[in-house]
C-alpha positions in Angstrom: 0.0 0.0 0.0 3.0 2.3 0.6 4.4 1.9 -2.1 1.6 2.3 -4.9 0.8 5.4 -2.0 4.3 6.5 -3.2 4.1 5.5 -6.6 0.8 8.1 -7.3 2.9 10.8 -5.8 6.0 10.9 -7.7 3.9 10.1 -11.1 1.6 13.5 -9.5 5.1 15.5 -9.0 6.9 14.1 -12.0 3.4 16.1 -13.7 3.6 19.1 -12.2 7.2 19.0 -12.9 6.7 18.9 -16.7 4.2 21.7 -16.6 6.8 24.1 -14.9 9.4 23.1 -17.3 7.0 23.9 -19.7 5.7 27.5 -18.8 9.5 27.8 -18.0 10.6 26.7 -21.4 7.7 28.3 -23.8 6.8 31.3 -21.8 4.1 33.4 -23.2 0.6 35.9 -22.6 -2.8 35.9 -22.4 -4.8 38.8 -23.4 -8.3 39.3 -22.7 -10.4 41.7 -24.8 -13.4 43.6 -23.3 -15.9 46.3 -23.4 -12.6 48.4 -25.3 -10.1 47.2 -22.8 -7.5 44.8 -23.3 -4.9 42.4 -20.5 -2.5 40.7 -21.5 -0.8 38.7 -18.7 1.8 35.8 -18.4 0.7 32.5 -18.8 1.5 31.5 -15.3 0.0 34.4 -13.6 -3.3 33.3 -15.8 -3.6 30.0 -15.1 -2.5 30.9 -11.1 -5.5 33.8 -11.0 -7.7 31.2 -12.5 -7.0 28.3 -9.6 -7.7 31.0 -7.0 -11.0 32.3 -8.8 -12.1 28.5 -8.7 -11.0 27.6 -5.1 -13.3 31.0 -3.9 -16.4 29.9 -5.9 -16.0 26.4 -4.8 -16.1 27.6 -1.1 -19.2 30.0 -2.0 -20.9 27.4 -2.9 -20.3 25.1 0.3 -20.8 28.2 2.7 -23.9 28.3 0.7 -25.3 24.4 0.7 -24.2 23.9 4.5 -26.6 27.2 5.2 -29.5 25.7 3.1 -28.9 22.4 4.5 -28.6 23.2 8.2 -31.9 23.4 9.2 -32.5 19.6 7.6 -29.4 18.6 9.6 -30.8 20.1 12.7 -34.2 18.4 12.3 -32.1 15.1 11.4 -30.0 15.9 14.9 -33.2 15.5 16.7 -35.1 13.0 15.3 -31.7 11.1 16.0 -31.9 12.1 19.5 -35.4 11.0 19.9 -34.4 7.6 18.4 -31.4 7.2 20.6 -33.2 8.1 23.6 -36.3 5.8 22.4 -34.0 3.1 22.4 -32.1 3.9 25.5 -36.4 3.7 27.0 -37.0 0.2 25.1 -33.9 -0.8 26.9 -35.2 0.3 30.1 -38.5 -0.9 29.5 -37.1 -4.5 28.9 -35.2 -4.4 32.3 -38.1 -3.6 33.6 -39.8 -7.1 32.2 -37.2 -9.1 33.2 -37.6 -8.0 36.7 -41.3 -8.5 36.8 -42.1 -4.7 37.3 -44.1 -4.9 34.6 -46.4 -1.6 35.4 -43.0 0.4 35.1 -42.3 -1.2 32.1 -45.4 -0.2 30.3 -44.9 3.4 31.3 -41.6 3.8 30.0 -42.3 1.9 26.7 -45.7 3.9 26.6 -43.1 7.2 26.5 -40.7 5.4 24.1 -43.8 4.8 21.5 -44.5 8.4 21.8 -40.8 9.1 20.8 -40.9 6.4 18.3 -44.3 6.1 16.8 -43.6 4.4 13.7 -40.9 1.3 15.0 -41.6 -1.8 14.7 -40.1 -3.6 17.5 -41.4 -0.7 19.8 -44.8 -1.4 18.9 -44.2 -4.9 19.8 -42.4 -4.7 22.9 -45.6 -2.2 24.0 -48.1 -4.9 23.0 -46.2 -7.5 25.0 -45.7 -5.2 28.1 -49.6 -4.2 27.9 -50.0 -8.1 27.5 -48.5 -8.9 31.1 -50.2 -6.1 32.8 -53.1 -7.3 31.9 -54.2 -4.8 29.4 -55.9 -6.0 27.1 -57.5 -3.0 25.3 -54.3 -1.4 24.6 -52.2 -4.6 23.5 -54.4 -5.4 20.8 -54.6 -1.9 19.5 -51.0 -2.5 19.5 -51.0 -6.0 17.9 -53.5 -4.6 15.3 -50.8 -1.6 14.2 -48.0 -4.3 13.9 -50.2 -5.7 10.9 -49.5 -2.6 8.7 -45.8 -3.8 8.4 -45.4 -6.5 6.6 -42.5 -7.3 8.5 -44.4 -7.4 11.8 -47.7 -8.5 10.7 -46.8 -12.4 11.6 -46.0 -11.7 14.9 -49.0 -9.0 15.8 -51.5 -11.7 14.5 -49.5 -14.4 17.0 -50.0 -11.9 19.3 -54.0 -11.6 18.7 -54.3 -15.4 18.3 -52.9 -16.0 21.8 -54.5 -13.2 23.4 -58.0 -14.8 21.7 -57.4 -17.9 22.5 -56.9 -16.9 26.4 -60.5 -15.7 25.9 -61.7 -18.8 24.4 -62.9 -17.0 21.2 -62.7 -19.1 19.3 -64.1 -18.4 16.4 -61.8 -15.2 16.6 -58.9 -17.4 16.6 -59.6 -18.6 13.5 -59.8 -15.9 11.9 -56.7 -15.0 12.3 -55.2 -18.1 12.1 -56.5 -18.5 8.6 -54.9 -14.9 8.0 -51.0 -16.3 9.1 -51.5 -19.1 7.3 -51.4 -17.0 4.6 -48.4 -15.5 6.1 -46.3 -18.5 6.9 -48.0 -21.4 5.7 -44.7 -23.6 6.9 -44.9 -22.5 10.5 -44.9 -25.7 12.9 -46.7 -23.6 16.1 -49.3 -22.2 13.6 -50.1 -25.8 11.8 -50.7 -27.0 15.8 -52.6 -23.9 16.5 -55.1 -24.8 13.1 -55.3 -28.4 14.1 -56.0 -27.4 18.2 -58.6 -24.7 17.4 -60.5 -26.4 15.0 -61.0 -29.2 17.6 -62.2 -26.6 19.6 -64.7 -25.4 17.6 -65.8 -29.0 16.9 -66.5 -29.4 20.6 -68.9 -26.5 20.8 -70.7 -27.5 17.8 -69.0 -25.7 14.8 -66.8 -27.5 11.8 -65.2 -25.1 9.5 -64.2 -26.1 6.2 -61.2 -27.8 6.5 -59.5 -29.1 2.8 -55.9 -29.5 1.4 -54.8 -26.5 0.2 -51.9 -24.1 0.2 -52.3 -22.9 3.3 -52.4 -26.7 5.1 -50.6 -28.4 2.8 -47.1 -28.3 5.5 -49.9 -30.4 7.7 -48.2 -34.3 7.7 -50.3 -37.1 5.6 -50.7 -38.4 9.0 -51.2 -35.4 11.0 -54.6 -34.1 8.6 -55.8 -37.8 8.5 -56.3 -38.0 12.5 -57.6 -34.6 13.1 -60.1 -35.4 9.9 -60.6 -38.4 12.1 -61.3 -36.3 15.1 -63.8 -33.9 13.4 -66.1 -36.8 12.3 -65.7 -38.3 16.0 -66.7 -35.3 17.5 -69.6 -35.0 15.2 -70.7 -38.2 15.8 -70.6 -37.7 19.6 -72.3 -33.8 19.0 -75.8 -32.9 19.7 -76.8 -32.5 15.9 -79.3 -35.1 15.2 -77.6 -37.7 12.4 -79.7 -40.3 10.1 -78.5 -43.7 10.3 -77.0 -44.3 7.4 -75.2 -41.1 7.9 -74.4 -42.3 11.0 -72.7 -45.2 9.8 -70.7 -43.5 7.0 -68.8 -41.1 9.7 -68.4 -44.3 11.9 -66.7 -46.1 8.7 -64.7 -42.6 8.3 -63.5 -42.9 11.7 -62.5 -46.4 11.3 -60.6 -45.8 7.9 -58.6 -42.7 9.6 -58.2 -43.9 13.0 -58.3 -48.0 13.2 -57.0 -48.1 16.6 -59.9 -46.3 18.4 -61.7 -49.3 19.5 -64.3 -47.1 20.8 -65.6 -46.8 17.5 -65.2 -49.9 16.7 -67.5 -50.2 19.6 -70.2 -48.3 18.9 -69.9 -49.1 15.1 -70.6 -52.6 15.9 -73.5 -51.8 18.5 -75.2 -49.7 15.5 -75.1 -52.8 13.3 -76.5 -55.4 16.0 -79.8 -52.5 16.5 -79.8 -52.9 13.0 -79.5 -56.6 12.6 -76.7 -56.0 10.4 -74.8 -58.9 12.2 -72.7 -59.7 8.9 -71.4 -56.5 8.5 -70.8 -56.1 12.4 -68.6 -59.8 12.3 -66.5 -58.2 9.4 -65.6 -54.8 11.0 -65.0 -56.5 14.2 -62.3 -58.9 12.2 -60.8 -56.4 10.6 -60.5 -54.3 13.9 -58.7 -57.1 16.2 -56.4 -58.1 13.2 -55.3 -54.5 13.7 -55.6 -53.8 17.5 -56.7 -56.7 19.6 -59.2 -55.6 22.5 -61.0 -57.7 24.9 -64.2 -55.4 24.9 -64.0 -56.6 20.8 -64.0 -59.9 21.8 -67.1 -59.5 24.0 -68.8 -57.6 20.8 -68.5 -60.5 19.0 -70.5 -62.6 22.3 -73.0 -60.4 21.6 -73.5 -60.8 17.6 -73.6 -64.7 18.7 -75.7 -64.6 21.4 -77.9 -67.1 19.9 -75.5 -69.7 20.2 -74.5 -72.2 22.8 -71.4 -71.1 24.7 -69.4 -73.8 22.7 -70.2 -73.2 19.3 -69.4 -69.2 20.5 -65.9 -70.2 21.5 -65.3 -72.5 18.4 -66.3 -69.2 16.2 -64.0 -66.4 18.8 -61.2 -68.4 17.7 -61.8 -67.0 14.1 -61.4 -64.0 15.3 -58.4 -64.1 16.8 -56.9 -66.6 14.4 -54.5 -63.5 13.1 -53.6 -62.5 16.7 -53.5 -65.3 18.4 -50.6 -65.2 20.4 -51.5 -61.7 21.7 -52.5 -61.2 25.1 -55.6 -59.5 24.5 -56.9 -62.9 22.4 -55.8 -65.2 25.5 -57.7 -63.3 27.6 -60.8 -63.1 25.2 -60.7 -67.4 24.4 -59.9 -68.2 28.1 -63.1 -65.7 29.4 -65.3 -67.8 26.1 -63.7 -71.1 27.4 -64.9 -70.6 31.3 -68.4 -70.0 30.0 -68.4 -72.8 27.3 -67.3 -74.9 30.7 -63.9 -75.6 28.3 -61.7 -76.0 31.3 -58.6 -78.0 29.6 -58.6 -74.7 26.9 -59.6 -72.2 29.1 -55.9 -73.3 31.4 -54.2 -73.7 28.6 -55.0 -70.0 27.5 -54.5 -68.4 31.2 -51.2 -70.0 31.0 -50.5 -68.2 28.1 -52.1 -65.0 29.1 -50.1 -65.2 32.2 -47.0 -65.7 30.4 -47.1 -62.3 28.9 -47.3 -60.8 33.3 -49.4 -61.0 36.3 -52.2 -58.4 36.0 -55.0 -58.2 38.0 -57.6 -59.0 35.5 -55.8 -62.2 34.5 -55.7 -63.7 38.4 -59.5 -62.7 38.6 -60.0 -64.9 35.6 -57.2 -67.7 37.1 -59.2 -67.8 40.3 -63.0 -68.0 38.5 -61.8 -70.7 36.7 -60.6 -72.4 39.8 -63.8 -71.6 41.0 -66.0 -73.3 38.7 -63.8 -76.2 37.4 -63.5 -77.3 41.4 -66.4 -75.7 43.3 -65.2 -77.9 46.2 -61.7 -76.8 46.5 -62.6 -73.3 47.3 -58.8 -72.8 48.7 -57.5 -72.9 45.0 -60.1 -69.9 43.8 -59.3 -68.2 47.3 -55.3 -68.4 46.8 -56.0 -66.7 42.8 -58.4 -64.0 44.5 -55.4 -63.1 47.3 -53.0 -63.1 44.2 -55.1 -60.7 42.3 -56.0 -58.7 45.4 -51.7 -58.3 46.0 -51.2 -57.4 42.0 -51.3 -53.4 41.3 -50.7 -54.1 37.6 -53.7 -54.0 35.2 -54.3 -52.8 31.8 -56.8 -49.9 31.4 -57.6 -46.6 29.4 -54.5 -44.4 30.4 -54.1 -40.4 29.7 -50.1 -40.5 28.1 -49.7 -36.2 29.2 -51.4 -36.6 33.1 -52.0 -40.4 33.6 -55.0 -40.5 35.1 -57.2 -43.5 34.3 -60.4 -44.2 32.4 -63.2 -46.6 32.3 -63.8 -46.1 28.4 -61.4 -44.3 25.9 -61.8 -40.6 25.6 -60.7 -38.6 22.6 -60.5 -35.3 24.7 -58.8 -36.2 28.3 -61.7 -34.9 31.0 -58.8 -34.4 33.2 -56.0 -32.1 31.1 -57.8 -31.6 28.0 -55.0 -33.2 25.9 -56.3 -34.5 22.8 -56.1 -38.4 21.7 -53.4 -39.2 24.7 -55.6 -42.1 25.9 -54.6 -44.9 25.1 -55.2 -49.2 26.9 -52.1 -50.1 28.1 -50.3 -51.8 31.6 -50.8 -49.4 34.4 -47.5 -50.5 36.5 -45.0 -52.8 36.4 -46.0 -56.7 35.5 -44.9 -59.8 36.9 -43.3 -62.6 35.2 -44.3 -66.2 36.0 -41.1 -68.2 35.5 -40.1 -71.5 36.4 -42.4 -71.9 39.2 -41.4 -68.5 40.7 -42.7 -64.5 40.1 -39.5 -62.7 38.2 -40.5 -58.6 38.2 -40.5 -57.9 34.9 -41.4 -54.5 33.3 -43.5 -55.3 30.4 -44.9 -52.0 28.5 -47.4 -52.7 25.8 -49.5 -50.4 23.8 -52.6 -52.4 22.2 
């Protein structure tokens, strides 16, 4: 750099050089005619008067920009001024927030959108610390000005959505839901937000129009098929009155988008046998516990026999579980059909099976009424199964997967947290192991 630095200025004197030589070597005059009068002056004396006459207009003319420019520059100091102290206040303001004085912070935010009307970020800082102090009014007038950027508009309608939302509007919510979709189509929070509300809105009665398009089309395959799933569900359980056959489609709906909710399955099944439909309710309870073996399918299909002698109902129960029959679910389903067919040999060999897979509750209670009626005189046998079962805490039962708690019957909608298809029929506790005479602890965790 110092050299080419160096380089420029001898080429610069080695060209002034030349020029002196010049005016030295070829000296000569100017004359200048005018009005009747005539100048004549040296070359060099011209060309320095005309440097000199150049170098004062030149600094006329910036005396006279900087004095038509100053007032700009002095409006421009203080709107610079008001921006630095603005910021200095936003600063503040978000102390303030972090140390939970949040009444402070929404006066000295209130003062730094006075001194920066038009920002942005101020705006949104204003409608958060209105947020927390619980004022509602001003946030969303707040919110509402972020949507004239386009850069903000996103995060004002977050803002509306969730201050909606708190209010259980939701009919609101979807509104402007529909509007970020448009936004950010891609967003993973807004996509849970669609899906959550619309569930919502279900529950209270109302189904928006929900298709594949460009704003849902971020939604997983499997994501839109269970909340699709969910809708119908919800409008089966609704209080809109629903024809039969209509009925019937949803219940088919539900079953095609969500096989594994063996309530449906249920009440499918229950809907045939009103109808006498008994053909139809043997092939959708097939289908169902080749998929997810239940036991409460396996009494279903009691109940579409009913006409039968226990036997020939056993024989026909092992058609249904022909495709599962090693599960634990079809063990317990033959070895409850066997006990009422008074098949003891197959009913034992089944518990043995069943218990195989752990000691649960519901397995000793069947152990000890089989005891019980196989050897009505050896009451100590049934008695030593009903102690057994009475000293097992492990069952299987409808579970909530977010708070636990424990259900009768499957719920879509937990009544306890309000998480949404989280109940599921699986072990409560750790199982027991019968092996080789002895109870090994085993932890078995099974989802049917």
């Amino acid at each position: 750099m110092a050299l080419i630095k160096g380089l420029r200025f001898f080429i610069a004197l080695t060209f002034l050089c030349a020029i002196g030589i010049l005016l030295t070597s070829y000296p000569g005059e100017v004359t200048i005619g005018w009005f009747g009068y005539s100048i004549s002056l040296p070359i060099g004396l011209f060309l320095t008067c005309l440097i000199v006459t150049f170098a004062f207009f030149t600094s006329l003319y910036g005396i006279w920009k900087w004095l038509w420019s100053l007032p700009n520059n002095y409006f421009t100091h203080l709107k610079s001024k008001r921006i630095k102290k603005g910021n200095n206040l936003l600063i503040d303001g978000l102390s303030a927030i972090a140390a939970g004085q949040n009444h402070e912070a929404k006066e000295v935010i209130g003062i730094a959108c006075e001194l920066l009307p038009d920002d942005p970020l101020t705006q949104f800082i204003a409608a958060q610390a209105a947020n927390m102090t619980g004022d509602d009014e001003s946030a969303t007038k707040h919110y509402m000005s972020m949507q004239k950027d386009r850069r903000t508009s996103f995060l004002g309608l977050r803002g509306l959505i969730l201050q909606a939302k708190s209010k259980e509007q939701y009919k609101i919510v979807q509104e402007y839901i529909n509007k970020a979709l448009i936004i950010r189509p891609d967003s993973p929070w807004l996509q849970q937000e669609y899906l959550s509300n619309t569930i919502q809105l279900a529950q209270r009665g109302i189904f928006p129009k929900t298709e594949k398009n460009k704003a849902t089309k971020y939604i997983s395959k499997a994501d839109w098929s269970r909340h699709q799933a969910m809708l119908n569900w919800l409008k089966l359980q609704g209080s809109m009155p629903l024809a039969n056959s209509e009925k019937e489609k949803l219940h088919l709906k539900v079953f095609e988008l969500a096989p594994d909710w063996t309530e449906n399955v249920i009440q499918l099944v229950e809907h045939y046998i009103q109808q006498e439909s008994l053909s139809k309710a043997q092939k959708i309870l097939m289908d169902s516990f080749k998929l997810y073996p239940h036991r409460s399918l396996g009494l279903l299909w009691d109940s579409v026999f009913n006409e039968m002698e226990a036997v020939d109902r056993y024989r026909t129960l092992e058609k249904l579980v022909s495709n599962q029959e090693d599960h634990s679910e079809s063990q317990y389903c033959l070895a409850s059909s066997a006990i009422k067919a008074q098949l003891w040999g197959q009913a034992k060999e089944h518990l043995d099976k069943l218990l195989s897979h752990g000691y649960t509750r519901a397995s000793c209670n069947l152990m000890a009424e089989l005891m019980e009626n196989q050897y009505p005189a050896q009451f100590d046998l049934a008695r030593e199964w009903w102690h057994r079962a009475s000293q097992t805490s492990s069952d299987y039962d409808w579970q909530c997967n977010q708070c636990h708690t424990h259900f009768d019957r499957w719920q879509l909608i937990c009544s306890n947290c309000q998480s949404t298809d989280q109940v599921y029929w699986q072990e409560t506790s750790t199982a027991q192991r019968f092996v080789k005479g002895d109870l090994e602890t085993a932890r078995i965790y099974q989802i049917v």
